[in-house]
matplotlib code that plots the C-alpha trace (Angstrom):
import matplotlib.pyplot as plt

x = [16.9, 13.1, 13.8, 17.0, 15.6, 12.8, 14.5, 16.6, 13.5, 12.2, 16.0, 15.6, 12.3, 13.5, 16.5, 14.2, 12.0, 15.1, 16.5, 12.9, 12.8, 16.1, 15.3, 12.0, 13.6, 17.1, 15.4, 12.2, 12.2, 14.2, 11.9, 8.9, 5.6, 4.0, 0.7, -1.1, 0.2, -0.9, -3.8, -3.5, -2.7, -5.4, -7.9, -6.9, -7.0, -10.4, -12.8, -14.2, -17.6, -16.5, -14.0, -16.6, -19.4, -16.1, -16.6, -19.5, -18.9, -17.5, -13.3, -12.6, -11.9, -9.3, -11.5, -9.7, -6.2, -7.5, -8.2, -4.9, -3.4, -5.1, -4.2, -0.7, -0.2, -1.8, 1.3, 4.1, 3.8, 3.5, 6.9, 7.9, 9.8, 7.0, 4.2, 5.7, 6.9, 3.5, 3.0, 7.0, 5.4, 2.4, 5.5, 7.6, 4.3, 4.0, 7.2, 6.5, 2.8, 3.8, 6.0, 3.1, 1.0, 3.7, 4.3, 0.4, -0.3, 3.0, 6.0, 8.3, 11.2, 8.5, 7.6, 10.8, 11.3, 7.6, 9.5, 12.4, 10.7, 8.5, 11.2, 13.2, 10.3, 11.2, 7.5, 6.6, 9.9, 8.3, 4.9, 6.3, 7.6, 4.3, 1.4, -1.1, -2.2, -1.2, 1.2, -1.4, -3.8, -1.2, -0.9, -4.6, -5.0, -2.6, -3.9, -7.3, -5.9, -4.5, -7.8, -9.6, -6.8, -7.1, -4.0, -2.3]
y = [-27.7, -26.8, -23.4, -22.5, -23.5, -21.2, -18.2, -18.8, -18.9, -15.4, -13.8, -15.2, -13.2, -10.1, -9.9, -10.6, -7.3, -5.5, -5.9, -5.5, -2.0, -1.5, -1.9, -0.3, 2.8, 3.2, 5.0, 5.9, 10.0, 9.0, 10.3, 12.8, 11.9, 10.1, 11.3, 8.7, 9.7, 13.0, 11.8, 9.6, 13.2, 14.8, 11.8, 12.0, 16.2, 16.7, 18.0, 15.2, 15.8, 15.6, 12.6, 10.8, 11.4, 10.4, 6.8, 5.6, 6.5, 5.6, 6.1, 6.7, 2.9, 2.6, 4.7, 2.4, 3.3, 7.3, 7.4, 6.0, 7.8, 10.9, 10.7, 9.4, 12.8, 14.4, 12.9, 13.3, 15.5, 15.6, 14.8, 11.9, 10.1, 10.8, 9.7, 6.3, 5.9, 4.0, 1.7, 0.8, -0.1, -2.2, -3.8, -4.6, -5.6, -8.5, -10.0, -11.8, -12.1, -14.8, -16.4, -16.8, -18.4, -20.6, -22.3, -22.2, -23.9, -26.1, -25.8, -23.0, -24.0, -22.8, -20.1, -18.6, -19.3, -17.7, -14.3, -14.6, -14.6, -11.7, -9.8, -9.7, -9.7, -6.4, -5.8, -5.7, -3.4, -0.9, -1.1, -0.4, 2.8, 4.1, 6.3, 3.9, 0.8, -1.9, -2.7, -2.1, -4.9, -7.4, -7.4, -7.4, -10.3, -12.2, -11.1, -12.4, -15.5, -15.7, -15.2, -17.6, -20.7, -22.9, -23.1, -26.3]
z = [2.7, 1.4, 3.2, 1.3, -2.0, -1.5, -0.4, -3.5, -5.4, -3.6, -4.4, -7.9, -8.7, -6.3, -9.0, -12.0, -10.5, -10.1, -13.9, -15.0, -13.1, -14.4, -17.8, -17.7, -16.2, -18.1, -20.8, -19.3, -20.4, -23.6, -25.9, -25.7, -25.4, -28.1, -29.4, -27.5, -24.4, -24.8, -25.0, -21.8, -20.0, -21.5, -20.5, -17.1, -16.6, -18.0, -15.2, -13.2, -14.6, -18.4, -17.9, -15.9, -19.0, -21.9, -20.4, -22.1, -25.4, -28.0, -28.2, -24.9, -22.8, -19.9, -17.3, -14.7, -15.9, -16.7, -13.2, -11.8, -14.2, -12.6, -8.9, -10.2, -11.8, -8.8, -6.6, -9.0, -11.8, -15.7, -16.8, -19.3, -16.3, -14.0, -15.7, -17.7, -14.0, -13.3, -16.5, -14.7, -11.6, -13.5, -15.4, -12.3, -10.3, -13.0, -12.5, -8.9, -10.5, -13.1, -10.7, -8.4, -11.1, -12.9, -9.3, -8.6, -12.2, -12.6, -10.3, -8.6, -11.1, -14.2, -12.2, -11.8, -16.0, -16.4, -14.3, -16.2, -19.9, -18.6, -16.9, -20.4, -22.6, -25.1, -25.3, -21.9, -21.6, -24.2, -22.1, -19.2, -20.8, -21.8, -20.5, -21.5, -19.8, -21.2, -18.5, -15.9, -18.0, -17.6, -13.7, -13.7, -16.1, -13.6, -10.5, -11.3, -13.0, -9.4, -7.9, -9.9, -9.7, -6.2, -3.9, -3.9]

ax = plt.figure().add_subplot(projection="3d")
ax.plot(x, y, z, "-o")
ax.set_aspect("equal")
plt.show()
């Protein structure tokens, strides 16, 4: 019985990934890219030397996701789908995340409900569909929230 509730539990957040993904990606090169994303791209394609020296002053924060962001572009491109492709992934990433935590701080039952409100969430939707990283702060936020709360 305890092994067929949690692989119910595991298809539950599985799915919840899945429509995430799916609503992350439906309209992923829907619209050009903003201003700020430019500016992502630019961030991330300056030589080494000058992006390197743009992280310590004043303006320029993200070096983390700048980076990603760089090799990201170095595997698949510069196109609107390509590049809002890995805020998707961040997005997706912090659907099982939650669930990890809710069961860790409360029960599996709020975990899954934690997975479902951020699977849905519009905002983390719109995140996930932008060259900026604010999708990739979330599933860093919950992975060391995950780090720093004890196993049951």
């Amino acid at each position: 019985m305890m092994h067929r509730t949690r692989y119910r539990q595991l298809a539950a957040i599985g799915l919840l990934a899945l429509i995430a993904f799916c609503a992350g990606a439906v309209a992923l090169d829907a619209q050009s890219l903003w201003r700020d994303e430019v500016d992502a791209l630019r961030f991330a394609t300056r030589p080494w030397t000058e992006m390197l020296g743009n992280f310590t002053r004043v303006g320029w924060n993200g070096p983390f996701y700048y980076l990603l962001l760089r090799g990201w572009i170095a595997f698949a491109g510069t196109s609107e789908f390509t590049m809002r492709f890995l805020s998707l992934l961040f997005g997706v990433l912090s659907v099982p995340l939650i669930y990890l935590l809710g069961r860790r701080l409360f029960s599996p039952s709020v975990g899954v409900t934690a997975a479902l409100l951020v699977a849905t969430s519009p905002y983390l939707v719109w995140y996930s569909q932008e060259v900026k990283m604010y999708a990739l702060v979330l599933a860093l936020a919950l992975n060391l929230l995950l780090a720093d709360t004890p196993v049951p």
